[in-house]
C-alpha positions as CSV (number, residue, x, y, z in Angstrom):
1,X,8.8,-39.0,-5.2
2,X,8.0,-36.6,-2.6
3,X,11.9,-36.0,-2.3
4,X,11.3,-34.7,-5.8
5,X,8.9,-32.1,-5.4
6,X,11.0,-30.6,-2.3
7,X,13.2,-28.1,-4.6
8,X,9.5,-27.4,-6.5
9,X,7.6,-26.7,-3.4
10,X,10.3,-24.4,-1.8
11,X,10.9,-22.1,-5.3
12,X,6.9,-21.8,-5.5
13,X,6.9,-20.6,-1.6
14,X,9.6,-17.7,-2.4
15,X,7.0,-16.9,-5.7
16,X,3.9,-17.1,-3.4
17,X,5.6,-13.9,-1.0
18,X,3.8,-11.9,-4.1
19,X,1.2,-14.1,-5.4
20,X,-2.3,-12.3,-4.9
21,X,-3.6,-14.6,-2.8
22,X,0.0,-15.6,-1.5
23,X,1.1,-19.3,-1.6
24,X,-1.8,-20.0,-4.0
25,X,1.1,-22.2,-6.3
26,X,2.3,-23.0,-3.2
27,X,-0.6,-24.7,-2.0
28,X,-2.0,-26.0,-5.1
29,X,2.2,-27.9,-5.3
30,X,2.2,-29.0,-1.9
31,X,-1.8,-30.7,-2.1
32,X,-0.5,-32.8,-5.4
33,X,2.8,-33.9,-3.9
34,X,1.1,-35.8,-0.8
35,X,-1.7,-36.8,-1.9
36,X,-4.3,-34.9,0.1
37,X,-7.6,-33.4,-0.7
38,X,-7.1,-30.0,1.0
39,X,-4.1,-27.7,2.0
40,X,-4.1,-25.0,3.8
41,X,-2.4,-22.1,5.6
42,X,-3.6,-20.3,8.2
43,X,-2.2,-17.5,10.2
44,X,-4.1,-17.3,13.9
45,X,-5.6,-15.7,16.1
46,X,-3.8,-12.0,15.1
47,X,-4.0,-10.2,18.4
48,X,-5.8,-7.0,16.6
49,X,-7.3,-5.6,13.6
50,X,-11.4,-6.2,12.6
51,X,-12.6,-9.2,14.1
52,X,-12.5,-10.8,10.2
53,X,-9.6,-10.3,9.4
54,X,-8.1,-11.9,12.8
55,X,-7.5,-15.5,11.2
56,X,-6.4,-15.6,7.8
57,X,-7.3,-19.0,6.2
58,X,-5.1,-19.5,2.5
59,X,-6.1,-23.5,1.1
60,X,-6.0,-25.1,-1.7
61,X,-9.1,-28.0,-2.8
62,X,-11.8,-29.0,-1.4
63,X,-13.2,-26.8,1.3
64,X,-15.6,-27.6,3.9
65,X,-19.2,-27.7,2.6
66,X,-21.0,-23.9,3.2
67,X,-23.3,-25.2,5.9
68,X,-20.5,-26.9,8.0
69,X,-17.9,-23.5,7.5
70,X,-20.9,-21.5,8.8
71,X,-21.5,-23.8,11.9
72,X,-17.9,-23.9,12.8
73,X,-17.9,-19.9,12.5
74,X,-21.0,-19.3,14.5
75,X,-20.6,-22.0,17.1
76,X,-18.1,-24.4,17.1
77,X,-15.4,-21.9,17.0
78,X,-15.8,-21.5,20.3
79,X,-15.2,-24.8,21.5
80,X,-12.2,-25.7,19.2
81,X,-9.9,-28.0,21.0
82,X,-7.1,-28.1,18.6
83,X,-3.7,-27.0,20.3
84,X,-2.7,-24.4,17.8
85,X,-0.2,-22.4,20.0
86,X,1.0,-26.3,22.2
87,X,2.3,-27.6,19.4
88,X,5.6,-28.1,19.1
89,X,6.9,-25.5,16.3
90,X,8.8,-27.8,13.2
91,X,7.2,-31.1,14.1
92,X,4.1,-32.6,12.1
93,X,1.0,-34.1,14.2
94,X,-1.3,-36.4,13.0
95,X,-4.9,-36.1,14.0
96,X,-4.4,-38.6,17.0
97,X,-2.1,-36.4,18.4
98,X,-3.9,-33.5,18.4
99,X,-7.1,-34.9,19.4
100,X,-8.4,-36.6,22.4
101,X,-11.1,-38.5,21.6
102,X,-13.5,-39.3,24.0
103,X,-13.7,-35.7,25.0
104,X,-17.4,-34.2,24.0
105,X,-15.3,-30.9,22.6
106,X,-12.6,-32.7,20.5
107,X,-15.6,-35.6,19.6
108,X,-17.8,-32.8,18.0
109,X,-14.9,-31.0,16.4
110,X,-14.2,-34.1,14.6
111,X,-18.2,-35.1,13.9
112,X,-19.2,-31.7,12.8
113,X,-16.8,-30.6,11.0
114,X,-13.6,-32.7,9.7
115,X,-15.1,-36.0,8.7
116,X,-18.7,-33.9,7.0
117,X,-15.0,-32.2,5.2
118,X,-14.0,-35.4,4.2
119,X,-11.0,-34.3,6.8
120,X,-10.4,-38.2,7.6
121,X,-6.6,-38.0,8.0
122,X,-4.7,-34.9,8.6
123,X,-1.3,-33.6,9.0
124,X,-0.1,-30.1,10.9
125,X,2.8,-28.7,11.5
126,X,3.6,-24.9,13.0
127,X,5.8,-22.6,11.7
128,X,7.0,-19.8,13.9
129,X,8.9,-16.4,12.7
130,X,11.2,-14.3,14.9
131,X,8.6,-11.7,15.4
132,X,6.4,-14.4,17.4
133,X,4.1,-14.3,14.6
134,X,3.1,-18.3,14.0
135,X,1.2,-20.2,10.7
136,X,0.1,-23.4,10.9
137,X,-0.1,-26.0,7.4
138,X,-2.5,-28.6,7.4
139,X,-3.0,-31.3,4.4
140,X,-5.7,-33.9,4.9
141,X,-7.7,-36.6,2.8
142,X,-10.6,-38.3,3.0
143,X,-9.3,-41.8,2.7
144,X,-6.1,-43.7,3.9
145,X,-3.7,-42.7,6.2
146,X,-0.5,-40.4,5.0
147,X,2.8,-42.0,4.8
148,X,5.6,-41.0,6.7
149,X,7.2,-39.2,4.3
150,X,4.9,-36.8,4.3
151,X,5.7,-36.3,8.1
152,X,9.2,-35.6,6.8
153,X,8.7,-33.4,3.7
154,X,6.7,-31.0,6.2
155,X,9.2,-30.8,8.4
156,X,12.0,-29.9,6.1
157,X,9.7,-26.9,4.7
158,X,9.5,-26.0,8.3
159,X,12.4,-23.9,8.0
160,X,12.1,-22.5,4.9
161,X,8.6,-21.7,6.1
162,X,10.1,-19.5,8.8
163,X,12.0,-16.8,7.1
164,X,8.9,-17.1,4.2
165,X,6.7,-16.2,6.8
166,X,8.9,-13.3,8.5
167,X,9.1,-11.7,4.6
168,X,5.3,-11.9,4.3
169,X,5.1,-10.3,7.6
170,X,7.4,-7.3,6.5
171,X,5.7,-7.3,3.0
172,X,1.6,-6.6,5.0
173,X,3.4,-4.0,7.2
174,X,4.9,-2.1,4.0
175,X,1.8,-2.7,2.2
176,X,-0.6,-1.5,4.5
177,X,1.9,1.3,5.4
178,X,2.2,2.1,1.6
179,X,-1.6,1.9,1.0
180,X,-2.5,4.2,4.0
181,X,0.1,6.8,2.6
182,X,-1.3,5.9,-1.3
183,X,-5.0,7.2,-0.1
184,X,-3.1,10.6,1.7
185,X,-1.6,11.5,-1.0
186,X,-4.7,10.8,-3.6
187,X,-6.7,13.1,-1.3
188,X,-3.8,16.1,-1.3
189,X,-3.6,15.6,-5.5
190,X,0.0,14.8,-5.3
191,X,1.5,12.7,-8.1
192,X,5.5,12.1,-8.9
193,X,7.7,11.3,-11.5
194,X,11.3,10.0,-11.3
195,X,14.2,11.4,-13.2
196,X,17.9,10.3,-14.2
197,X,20.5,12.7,-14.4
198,X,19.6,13.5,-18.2
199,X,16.2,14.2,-17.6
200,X,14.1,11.1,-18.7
201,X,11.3,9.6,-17.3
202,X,12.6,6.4,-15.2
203,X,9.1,6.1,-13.5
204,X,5.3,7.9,-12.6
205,X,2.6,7.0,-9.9
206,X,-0.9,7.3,-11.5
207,X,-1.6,11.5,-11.8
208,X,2.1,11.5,-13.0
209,X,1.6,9.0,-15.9
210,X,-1.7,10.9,-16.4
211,X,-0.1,14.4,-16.9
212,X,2.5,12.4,-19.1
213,X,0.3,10.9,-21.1
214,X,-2.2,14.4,-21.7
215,X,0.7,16.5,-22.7
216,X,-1.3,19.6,-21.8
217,X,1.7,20.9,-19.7
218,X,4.8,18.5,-19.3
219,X,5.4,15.5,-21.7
220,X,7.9,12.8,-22.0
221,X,9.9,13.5,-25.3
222,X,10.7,11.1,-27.8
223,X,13.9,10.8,-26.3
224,X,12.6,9.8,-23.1
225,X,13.4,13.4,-21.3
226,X,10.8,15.2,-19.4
227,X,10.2,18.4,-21.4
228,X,6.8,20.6,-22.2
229,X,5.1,22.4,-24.7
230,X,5.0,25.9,-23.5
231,X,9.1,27.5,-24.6
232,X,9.7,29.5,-21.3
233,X,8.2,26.1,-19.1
234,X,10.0,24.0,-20.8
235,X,13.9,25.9,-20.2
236,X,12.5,26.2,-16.9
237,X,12.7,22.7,-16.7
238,X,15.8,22.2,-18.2
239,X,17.5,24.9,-15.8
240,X,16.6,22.7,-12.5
241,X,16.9,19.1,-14.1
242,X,20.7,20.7,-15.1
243,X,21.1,22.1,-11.4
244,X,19.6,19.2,-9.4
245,X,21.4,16.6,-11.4
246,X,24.9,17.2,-11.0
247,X,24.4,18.8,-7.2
248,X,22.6,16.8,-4.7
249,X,22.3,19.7,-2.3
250,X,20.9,21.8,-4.8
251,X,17.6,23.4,-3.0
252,X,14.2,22.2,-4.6
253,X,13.2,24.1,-7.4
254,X,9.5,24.8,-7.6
255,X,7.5,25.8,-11.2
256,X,4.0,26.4,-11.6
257,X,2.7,24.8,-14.9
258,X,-0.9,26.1,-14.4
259,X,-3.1,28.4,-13.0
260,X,-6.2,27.6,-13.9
261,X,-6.7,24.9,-13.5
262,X,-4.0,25.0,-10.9
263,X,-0.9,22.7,-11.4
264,X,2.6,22.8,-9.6
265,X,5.6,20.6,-10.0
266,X,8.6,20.8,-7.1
267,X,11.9,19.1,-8.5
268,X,13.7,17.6,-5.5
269,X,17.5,16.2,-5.5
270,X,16.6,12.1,-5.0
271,X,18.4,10.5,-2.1
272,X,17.9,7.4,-3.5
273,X,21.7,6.8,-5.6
274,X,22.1,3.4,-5.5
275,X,19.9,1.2,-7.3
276,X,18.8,-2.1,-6.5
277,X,16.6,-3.9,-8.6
278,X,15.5,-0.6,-10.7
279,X,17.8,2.4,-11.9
280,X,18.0,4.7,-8.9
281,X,16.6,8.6,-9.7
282,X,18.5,11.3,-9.6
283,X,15.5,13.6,-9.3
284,X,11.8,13.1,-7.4
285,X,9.1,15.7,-9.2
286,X,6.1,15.7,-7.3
287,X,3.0,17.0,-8.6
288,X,0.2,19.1,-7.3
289,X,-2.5,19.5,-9.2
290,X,-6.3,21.2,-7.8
291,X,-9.1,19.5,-9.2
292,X,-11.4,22.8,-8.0
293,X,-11.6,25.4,-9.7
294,X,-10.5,29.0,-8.8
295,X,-13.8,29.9,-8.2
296,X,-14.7,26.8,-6.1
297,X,-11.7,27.8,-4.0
298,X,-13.0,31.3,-3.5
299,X,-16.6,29.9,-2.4
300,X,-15.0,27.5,0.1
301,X,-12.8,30.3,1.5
302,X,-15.4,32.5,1.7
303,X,-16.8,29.8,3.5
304,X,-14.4,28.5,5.5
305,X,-12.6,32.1,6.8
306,X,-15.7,34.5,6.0
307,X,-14.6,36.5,3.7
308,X,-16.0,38.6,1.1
309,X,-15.6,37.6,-2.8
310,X,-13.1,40.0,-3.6
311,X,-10.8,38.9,-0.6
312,X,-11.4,35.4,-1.4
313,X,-9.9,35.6,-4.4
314,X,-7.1,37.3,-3.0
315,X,-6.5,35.0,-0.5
316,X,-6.4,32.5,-3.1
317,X,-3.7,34.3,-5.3
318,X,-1.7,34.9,-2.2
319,X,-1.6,30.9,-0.6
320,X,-0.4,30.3,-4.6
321,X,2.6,32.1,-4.1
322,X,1.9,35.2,-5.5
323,X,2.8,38.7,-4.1
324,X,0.4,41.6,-3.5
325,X,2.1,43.5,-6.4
326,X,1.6,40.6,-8.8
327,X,-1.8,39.5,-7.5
328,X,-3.4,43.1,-7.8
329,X,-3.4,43.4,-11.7
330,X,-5.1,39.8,-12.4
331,X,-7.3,40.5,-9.7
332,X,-8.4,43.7,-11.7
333,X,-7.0,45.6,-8.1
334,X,-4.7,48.8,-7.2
335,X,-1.8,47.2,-5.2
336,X,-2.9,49.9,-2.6
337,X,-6.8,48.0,-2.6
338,X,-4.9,44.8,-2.4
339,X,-3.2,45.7,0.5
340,X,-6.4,47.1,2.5
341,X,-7.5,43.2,1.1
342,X,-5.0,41.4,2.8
343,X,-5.0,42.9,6.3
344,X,-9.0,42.2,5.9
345,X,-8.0,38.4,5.1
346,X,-5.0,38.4,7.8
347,X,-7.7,39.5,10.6
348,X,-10.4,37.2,9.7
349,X,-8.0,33.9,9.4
350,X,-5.9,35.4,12.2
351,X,-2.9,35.1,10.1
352,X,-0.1,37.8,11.1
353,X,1.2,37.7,7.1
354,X,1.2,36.1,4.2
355,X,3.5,33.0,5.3
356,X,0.9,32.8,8.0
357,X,-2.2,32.6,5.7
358,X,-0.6,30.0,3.5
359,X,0.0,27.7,6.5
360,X,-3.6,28.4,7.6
361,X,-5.1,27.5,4.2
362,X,-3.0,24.5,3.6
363,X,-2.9,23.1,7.3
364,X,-7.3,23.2,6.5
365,X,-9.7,21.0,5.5
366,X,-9.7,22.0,2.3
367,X,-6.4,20.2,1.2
368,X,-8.5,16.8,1.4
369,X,-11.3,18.5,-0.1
């Protein structure tokens, strides 16, 4: 019987690597095939991190009553005998083995907490990865003791627990690595889109499939092809999808699609070429849009640098790319004014030009703003 459930419980612990709680199936399948009451997983002690988050405790059934779980955490978790990091990695222990009774420590682990559990009889095994990182499975039941097959079957998952746990390992890192740069780049207001070498859409983080889906500025055609509404924006477009497509060193191409409020897109050769489980991009557009208006901006520059109104909005039009010569008329300005405006700006920020003062604004706080 349990023979049988081997292939089932080893294709349910490759699916748990992205179930969300991970190994929930996995659990639930290895419970029923022995028999137990309870089934758990538990990675422990990670060596740093919040003082929660140091033992994670995965299981399937019936957990310990409330009372008991908050006795062991506020006392008895302190005294736990159980050799977590002796045992042997690969061989199952029954309780016996891992307990010596007799000893007050190991008595009371087993009086206040496994048997209140209905943790009778129990079965552990470690599992270790290359990294040194360990888990440890436990299956118990309140009554009757667990064959010895089920001695075996935990011991052939051993090594299939191994490289499960060294994926899982990889998988936290990226996520926590992807996560940390996922709240970066929702406080800059950057979005992206991926392109093939025609121009559609292949894929869009959340303010890219927002743009998309507002069609204010760019749109995904009915053909699947980025394109926009505005004539001159959207051959724009077409010029650098055309260029970055069928060069790879093609230099980035950058198009603003709005002033106010303000909205830039940067086309970028992708280096991804080869696929692997999705079509690889040709092209990367990120997207930065400024959720503030113009004249926010201005009042935090005026704030932030000390400048006067009319320079603030200067300085503005000048970290947005814009010369003197084209900022002076939409500032209602003589390019002569602007230019008595800018070395004003320069000497207040300290900036020694205008490549300066665009590193000064966008190296400050207010890009997280």
């Amino acid at each position: 019987m349990l023979g049988d459930s081997f292939g089932a419980l080893v294709a349910s612990l490759i699916e748990g690597l992205v179930e969300d709680p991970p190994w929930r199936g996995f659990l639930d399948a290895l419970r029923v095939a022995v028999g137990g009451d309870y089934a758990s997983l538990v990675f422990r002690p990670l060596p740093l991190g919040t003082p929660e988050a140091r033992v994670i405790h995965l299981y399937s059934g019936s957990a310990s009553p409330p009372p008991v779980t908050r006795h062991y955490r506020e006392k008895l978790y302190l005294r736990d005998p159980m050799p977590y990091h002796e045992m042997v990695e690969g061989r199952a222990y029954r309780l016996d083995e891992l307990l010596q009774f007799g000893e007050p420590d190991h008595d009371a682990y087993l009086s206040q907490l496994l048997v209140p559990s209905g943790m009778n009889h129990l079965r552990m095994i470690r599992f270790a990865e290359p990294g040194g990182h360990s888990g440890w499975i436990t299956v118990t039941r309140r009554d009757s003791e667990f064959a010895a097959e089920v001695d075996a079957l935990l011991e052939s998952l051993a090594p299939y627990m191994r490289p499960a746990l060294g994926s899982f390992v990889a998988l936290e890192r990226e996520r926590m690595t992807a996560a940390v740069a996922r709240e970066a780049v929702r406080r800059l207001n950057f979005g992206w889109l991926t392109l093939d070498g025609e121009g559609r859409v292949l894929d869009a983080d959340h303010l890219g499939g927002q743009m998309l889906a507002d069609g204010a500025r760019i749109a995904r055609a009915k053909d699947g092809r980025l394109t926009a509404k505005d004539p001159a924006l959207r051959r724009q477009l077409l010029a650098a999808i055309r260029e970055l497509a069928v060069d790879p060193q093609a230099r980035p191409r950058a198009v603003v699609l709005s002033r106010e409020p303000w909205l830039d897109l940067l086309l970028v050769p992708s280096g991804q070429r080869m696929g692997t489980t999705q079509a690889a991009p040709a092209i990367v557009c990120y997207l930065h849009a400024d959720n503030w208006s113009s004249a926010d901006r201005c009042e935090q520059l005026a704030q932030l640098f000390d400048l006067a109104p009319s320079e603030a909005r200067l300085a503005l039009a000048l970290s947005r790319g814009m010369s003197i010569s084209e900022a002076a008329p939409e500032l209602g300005l003589t390019v002569e004014s602007a230019r008595t405006y800018s070395k004003r700006i320069y000497a207040k920020t300290g900036a020694r030009g205008q490549s300066d003062l665009v590193r000064f604004i966008h190296r400050s706080v207010l890009v997280i703003a």
